[in-house]
C-alpha positions in Angstrom: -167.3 -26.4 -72.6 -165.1 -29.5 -74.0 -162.0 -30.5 -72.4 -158.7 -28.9 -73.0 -157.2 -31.7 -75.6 -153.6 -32.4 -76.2 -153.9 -30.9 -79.6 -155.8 -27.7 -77.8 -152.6 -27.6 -75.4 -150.1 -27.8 -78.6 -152.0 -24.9 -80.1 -151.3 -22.5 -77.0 -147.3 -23.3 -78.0 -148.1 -20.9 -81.0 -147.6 -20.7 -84.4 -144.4 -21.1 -84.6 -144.3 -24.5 -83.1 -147.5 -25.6 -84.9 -144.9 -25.7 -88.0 -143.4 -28.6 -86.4 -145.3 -32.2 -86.6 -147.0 -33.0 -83.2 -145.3 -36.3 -82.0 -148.3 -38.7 -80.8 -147.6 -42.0 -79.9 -149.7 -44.5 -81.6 -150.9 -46.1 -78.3 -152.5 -42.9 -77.5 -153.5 -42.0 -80.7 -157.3 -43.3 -81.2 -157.8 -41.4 -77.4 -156.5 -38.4 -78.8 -158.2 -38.5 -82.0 -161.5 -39.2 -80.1 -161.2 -36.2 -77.8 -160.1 -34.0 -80.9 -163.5 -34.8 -83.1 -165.4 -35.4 -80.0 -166.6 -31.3 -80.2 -168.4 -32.2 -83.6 -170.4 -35.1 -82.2 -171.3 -32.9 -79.3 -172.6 -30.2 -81.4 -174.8 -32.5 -82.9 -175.6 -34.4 -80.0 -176.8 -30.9 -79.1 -178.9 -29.9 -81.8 -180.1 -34.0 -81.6 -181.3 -33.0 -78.0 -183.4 -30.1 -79.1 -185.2 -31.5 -82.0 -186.3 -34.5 -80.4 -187.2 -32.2 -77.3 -189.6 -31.0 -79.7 -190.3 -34.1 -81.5 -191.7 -35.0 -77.6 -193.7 -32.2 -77.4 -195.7 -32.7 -80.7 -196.1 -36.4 -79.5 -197.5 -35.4 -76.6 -200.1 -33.3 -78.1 -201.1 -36.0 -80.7 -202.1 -38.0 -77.1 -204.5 -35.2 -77.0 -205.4 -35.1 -79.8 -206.5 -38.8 -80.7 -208.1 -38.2 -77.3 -210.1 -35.3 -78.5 -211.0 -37.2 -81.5 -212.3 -40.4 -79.2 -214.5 -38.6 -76.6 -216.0 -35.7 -79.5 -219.8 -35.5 -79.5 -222.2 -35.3 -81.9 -225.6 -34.8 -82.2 -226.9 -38.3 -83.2 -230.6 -37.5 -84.0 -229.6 -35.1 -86.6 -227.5 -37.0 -88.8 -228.7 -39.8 -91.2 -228.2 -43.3 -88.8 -226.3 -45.4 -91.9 -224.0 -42.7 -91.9 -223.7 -42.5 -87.8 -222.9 -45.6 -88.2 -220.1 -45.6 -90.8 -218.5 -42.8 -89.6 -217.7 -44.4 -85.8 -216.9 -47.1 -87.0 -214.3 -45.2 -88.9 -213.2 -43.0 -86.2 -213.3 -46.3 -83.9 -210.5 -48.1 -86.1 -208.6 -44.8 -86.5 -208.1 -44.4 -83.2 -207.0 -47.8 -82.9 -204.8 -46.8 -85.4 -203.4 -44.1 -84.4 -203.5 -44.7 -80.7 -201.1 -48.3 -81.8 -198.9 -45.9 -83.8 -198.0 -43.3 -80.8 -197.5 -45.9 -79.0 -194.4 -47.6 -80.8 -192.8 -44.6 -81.1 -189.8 -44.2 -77.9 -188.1 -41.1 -78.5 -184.6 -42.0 -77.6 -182.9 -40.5 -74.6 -179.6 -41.0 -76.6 -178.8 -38.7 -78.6 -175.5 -40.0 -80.5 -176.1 -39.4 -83.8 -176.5 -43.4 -85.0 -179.2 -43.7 -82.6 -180.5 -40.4 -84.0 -180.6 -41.9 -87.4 -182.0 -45.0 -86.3 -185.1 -43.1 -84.8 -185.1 -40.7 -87.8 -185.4 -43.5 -90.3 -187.9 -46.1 -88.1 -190.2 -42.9 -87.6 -190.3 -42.1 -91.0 -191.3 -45.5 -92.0 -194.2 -45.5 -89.2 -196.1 -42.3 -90.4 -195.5 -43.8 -94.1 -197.5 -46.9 -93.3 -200.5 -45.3 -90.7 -200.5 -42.6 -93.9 -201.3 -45.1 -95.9 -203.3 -47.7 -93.8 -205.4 -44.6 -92.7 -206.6 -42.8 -96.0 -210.6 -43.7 -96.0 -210.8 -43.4 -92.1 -209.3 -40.0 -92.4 -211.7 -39.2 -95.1 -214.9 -40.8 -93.8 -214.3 -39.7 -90.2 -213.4 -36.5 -90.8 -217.4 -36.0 -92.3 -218.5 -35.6 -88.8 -215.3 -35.0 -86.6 -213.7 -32.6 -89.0 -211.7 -30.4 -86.2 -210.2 -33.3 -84.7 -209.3 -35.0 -88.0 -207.7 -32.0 -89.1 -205.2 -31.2 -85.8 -204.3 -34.9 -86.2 -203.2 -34.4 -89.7 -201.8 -30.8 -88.8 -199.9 -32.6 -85.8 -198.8 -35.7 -88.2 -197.2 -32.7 -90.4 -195.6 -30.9 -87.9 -193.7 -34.3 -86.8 -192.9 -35.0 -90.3 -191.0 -32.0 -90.8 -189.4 -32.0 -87.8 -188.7 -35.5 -87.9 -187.2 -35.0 -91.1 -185.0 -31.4 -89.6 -183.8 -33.9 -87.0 -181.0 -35.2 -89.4 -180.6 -32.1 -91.5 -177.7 -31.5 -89.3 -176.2 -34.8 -89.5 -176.5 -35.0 -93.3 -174.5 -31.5 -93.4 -171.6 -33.1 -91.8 -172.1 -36.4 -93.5 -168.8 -36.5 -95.1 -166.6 -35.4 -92.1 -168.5 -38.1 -90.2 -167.5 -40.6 -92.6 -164.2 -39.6 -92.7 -163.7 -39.6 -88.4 -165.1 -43.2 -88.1 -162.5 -44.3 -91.2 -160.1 -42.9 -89.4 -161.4 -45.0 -86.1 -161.1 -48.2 -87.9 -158.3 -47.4 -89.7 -156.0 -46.6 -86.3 -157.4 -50.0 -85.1 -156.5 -51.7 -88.5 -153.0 -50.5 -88.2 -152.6 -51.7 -84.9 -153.9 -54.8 -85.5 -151.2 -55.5 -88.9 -149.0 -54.0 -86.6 -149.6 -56.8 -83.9 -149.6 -59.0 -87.6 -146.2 -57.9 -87.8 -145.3 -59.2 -84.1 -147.1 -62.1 -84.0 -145.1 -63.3 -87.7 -141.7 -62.1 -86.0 -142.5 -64.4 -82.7 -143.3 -67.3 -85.3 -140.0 -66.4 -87.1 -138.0 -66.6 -83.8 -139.4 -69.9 -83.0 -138.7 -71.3 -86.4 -135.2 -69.9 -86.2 -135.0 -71.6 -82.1 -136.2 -74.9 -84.1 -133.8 -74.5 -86.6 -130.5 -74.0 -84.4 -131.7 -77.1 -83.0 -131.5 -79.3 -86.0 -128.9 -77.7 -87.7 -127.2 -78.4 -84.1 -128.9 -82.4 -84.2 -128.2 -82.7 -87.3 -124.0 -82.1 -86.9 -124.1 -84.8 -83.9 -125.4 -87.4 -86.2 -122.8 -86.7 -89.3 -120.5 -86.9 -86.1 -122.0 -90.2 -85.1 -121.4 -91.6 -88.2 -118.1 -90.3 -89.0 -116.9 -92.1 -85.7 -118.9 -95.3 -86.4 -117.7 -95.6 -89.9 -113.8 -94.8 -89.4 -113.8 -97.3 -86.2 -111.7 -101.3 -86.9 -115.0 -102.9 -85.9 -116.9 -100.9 -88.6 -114.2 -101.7 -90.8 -113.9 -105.2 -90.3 -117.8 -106.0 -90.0 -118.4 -103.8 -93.6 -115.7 -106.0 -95.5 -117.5 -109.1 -94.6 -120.7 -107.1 -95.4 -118.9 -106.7 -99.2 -117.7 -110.2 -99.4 -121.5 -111.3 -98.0 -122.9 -109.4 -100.9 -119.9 -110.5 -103.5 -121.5 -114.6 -102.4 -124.9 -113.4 -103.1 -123.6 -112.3 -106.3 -122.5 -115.2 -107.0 -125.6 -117.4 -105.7 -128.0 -115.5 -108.5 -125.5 -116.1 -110.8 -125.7 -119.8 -109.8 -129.3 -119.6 -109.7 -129.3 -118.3 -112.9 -127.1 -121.4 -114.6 -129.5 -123.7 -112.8 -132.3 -122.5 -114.8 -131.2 -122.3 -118.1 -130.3 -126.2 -117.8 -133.6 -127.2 -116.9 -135.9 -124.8 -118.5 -135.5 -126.0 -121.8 -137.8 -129.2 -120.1 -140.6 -127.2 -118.9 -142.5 -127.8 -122.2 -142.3 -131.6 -121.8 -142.4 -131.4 -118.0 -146.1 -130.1 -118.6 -146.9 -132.2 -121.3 -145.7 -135.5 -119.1 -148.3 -133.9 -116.3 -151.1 -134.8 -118.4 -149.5 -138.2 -119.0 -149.0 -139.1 -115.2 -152.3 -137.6 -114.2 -154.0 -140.3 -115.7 -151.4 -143.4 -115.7 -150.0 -142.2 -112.6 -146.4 -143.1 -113.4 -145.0 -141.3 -110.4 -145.1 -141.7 -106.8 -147.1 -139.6 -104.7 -144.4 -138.2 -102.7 -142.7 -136.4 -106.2 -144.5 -133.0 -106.4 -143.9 -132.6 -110.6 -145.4 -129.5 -110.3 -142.6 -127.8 -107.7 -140.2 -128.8 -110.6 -141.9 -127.0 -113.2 -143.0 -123.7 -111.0 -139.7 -123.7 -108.6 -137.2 -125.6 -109.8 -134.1 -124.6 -108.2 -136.3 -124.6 -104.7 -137.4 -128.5 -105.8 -133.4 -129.3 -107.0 -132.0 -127.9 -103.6 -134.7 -130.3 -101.8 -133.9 -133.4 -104.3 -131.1 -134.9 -102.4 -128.9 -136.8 -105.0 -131.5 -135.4 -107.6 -132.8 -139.0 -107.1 -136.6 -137.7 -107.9 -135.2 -135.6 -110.5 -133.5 -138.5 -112.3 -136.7 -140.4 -111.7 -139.0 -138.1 -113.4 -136.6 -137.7 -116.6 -136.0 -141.5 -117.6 -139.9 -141.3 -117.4 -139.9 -138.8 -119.6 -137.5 -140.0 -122.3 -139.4 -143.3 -121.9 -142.4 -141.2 -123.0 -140.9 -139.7 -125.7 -139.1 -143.0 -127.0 -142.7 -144.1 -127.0 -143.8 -141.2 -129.0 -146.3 -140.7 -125.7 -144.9 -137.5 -125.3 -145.3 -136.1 -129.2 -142.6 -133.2 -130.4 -143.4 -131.6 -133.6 -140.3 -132.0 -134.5 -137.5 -134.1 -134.9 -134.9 -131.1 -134.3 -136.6 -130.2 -131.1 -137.4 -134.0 -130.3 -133.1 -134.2 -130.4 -132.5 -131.6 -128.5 -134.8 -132.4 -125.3 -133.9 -135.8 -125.0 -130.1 -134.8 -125.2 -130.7 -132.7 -122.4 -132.4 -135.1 -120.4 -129.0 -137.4 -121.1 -127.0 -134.5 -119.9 -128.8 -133.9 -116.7 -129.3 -137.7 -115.5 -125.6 -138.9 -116.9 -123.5 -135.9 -115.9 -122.6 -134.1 -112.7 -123.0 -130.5 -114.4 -126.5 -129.9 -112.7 -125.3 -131.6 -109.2 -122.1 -129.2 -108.9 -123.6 -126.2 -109.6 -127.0 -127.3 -106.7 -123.7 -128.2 -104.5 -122.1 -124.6 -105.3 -125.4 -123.0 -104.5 -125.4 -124.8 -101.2 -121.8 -124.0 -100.2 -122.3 -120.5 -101.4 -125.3 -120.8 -99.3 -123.8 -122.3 -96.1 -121.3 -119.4 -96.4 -123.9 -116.8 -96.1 -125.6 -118.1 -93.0 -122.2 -117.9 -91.6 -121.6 -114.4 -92.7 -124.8 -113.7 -91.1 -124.2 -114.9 -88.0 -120.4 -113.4 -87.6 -121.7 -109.8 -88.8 -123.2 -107.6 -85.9 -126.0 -106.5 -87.9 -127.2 -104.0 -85.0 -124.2 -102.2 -86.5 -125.8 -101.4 -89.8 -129.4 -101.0 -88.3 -128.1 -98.2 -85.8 -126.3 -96.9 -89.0 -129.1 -97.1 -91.0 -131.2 -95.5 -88.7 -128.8 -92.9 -88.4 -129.1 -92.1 -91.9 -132.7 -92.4 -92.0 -132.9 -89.7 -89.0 -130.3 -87.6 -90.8 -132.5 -86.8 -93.6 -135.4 -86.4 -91.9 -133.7 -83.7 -90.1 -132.1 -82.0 -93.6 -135.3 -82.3 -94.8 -137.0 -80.6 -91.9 -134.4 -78.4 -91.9 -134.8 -77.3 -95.6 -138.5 -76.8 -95.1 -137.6 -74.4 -92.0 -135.0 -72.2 -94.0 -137.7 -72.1 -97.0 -140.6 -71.4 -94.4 -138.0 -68.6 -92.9 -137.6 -67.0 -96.1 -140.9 -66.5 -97.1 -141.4 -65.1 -93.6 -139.1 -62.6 -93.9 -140.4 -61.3 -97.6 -143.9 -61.5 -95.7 -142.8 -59.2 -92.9 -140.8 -56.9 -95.3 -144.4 -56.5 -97.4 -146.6 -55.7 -94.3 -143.8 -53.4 -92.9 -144.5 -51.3 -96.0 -147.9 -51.6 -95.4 -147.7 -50.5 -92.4 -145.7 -47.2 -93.6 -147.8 -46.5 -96.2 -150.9 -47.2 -94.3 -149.1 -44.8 -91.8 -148.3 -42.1 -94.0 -152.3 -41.8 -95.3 -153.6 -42.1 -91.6 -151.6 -38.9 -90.6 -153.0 -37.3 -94.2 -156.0 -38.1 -93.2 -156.3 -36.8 -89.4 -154.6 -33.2 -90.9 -157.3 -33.1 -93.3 -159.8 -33.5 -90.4 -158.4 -31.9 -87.6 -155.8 -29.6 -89.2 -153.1 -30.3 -87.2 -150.1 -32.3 -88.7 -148.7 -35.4 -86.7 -146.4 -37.6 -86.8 -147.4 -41.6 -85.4 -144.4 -42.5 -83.1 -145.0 -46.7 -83.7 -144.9 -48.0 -80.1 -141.8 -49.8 -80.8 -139.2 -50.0 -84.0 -140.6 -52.5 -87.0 
């Protein structure tokens, strides 16, 4: 007699109370179910126990009779020798045969009904192939030994059927048995998206801990630099900042107005290369070719512009000679007039002078600003938005958590609603899952 359930205890409330959902909380509830379906398996586990009782029995008597087929005498001098002979040999391989074939077969002392259809189906498979491996031995020892060929086969029958009326029961309640270990899994798969659900909402609450962290970093910084940039010292170092970067202004545009008075050379600069490579006009120490690739870096190092001055009266000399060849005369004009205006006036020594001052005035600047200042500042900033940046990707991760949670919470009600369904349809009882804890 099965135990007296909770469901068996609700049903002596009466009817009237039967009306009313049974409240089962969801820890208990794949106990419960268990020990509510548990009378079907028992039944079968029952009937299970019976058959392969029998099963046993009919095995033991095939021993016998594979024993009755070995030791069986004949008279020998009667029968025809090539015959004798073909027919032992016969009965000595189906013995083998079906001695090897008894042998493998453990009748389970189980009797849960997978390990019932595990038997069922291996045993079924077993007398297919000793059927089959065992046709001509049947037939040609069965000439001389027909008796004991013929309770072997009777015997091989008998197990077939009853081999085969082990799972009739099982296949009767094939469906419900389906439906109880769906059930199984899916109380154990709502449990587990239920623990989903906690694990996401412990995630969520250390996102949102991280995030009150920055948020609460990232006010300290704006604060930080609020202070640093309304303080004199800020105030005083940043104007000399502007005015540093108002000279550099200035030196590029200096810069500038040095080029565009000597670039209109660096055509006949190159050409006079060729010349002074072979005639070597110039001394060693003037590098012509830091005048034609950096020339406002080869001016600033020309003290005087003495080099300078030397390389352009060599070149007018060349092109007075018609050394250096213009194509023409417009161009021809207009070089050597530059030349004229670079060696005769001061317009190309003011503005390397300017660049110097301007120059000298930055080193200064440079050495008067605090330029940990801006570094810690910059840094500041730097850290800033990493931390806005870190702190959008938390409040985007956060929201996608939340529409993640909301969809498995009505998962887990829907997947709730069909498991309660499900256990009326199978135990006609209604319930109602209490979840261990709110969503």
């Amino acid at each position: 007699m099965r135990d007296l359930g909770l469901f068996d205890f609700i049903l002596k409330r009466g009817k009237k109370e039967l009306a009313q959902p049974l409240d089962i909380p969801l820890h208990e509830l794949d106990v419960l179910f268990d020990d509510e379906t548990k009378i079907y398996f028992e039944e079968l586990a029952v009937d299970s126990k019976k058959m392969l009782d029998k099963i046993q029995i009919v095995i033991d008597r095939f021993r016998d009779d594979i024993d009755s087929l070995e030791e069986a005498e004949i008279e020998e001098e009667k029968v025809d020798q090539r015959l004798l002979r073909i027919v032992l040999n016969n009965r000595t391989s189906l013995v083998k045969k079906m001695q090897s074939f008894v042998n493998s077969i453990n009748v389970p002392s189980q009797t849960n009904y997978k390990t019932v259809l595990e038997f069922h189906d291996s045993i079924l498979k077993r007398m297919g192939d000793i059927n089959v491996k065992s046709v001509k031995s049947y037939q040609r020892t069965k000439i001389l030994f027909g008796s004991e060929v013929s309770q072997i086969l009777k015997d091989l029958k008998i197990m077939n059927r009853l081999v085969a009326e082990l799972v009739d029961p099982i296949r009767e309640k094939e469906e419900l048995i389906k439906d109880i270990e769906e059930t199984r899994e899916e109380i154990g798969d709502l449990k587990e998206e239920i623990s989903s659900l906690d694990r996401s909402k412990m995630d969520l609450e250390d996102r949102s801990s991280t995030l009150e962290k920055l948020i609460k970093e990232k006010n300290e910084i704006q604060k930080s630099l609020e202070k640093m940039v309304k303080s004199e010292e800020w105030s005083f170092f940043n104007k000399l900042k502007q005015e540093r970067e108002e000279i550099q202004t200035d030196i590029r545009e200096v810069r500038n107005q040095i080029i565009q008075t000597v670039s209109p050379l660096r055509k006949v600069l190159k050409k006079f290369k060729n010349i002074d490579r072979e005639k070597k006009i110039l001394k060693n120490e003037i590098k012509l070719d830091f005048y034609i690739d950096s020339p406002v870096e080869a001016l600033i190092a020309d003290k005087g512009l003495e080099k300078l001055k030397t390389i352009l009266n060599n070149v007018e000399e060349c092109i007075l000679s018609r050394e250096i060849r213009l194509k023409k005369d417009k161009r021809r004009e207009k070089t050597l007039s530059s030349i004229k205006k670079i060696v005769r006036t001061e317009t190309l020594k003011e503005l390397i002078e300017k660049h110097n001052d301007l120059t000298t005035k930055v080193e200064f600047l440079d050495k008067t600003i605090d330029s940990t200042k801006f570094k810690q500042k910059e840094i500041l900033e730097n850290e800033l938005e990493a931390i806005k940046s870190r702190i959008k990707e938390l409040e985007d991760e956060e929201q996608k958590s939340n529409r993640k949670n909301e969809v498995i919470k009505e998962s887990i009600s829907n997947r709730k609603t069909l498991l309660e369904s499900k256990i009326e349809r199978i135990t006609n009882r209604k319930i109602n899952i209490q979840m261990d804890r709110p969503l």
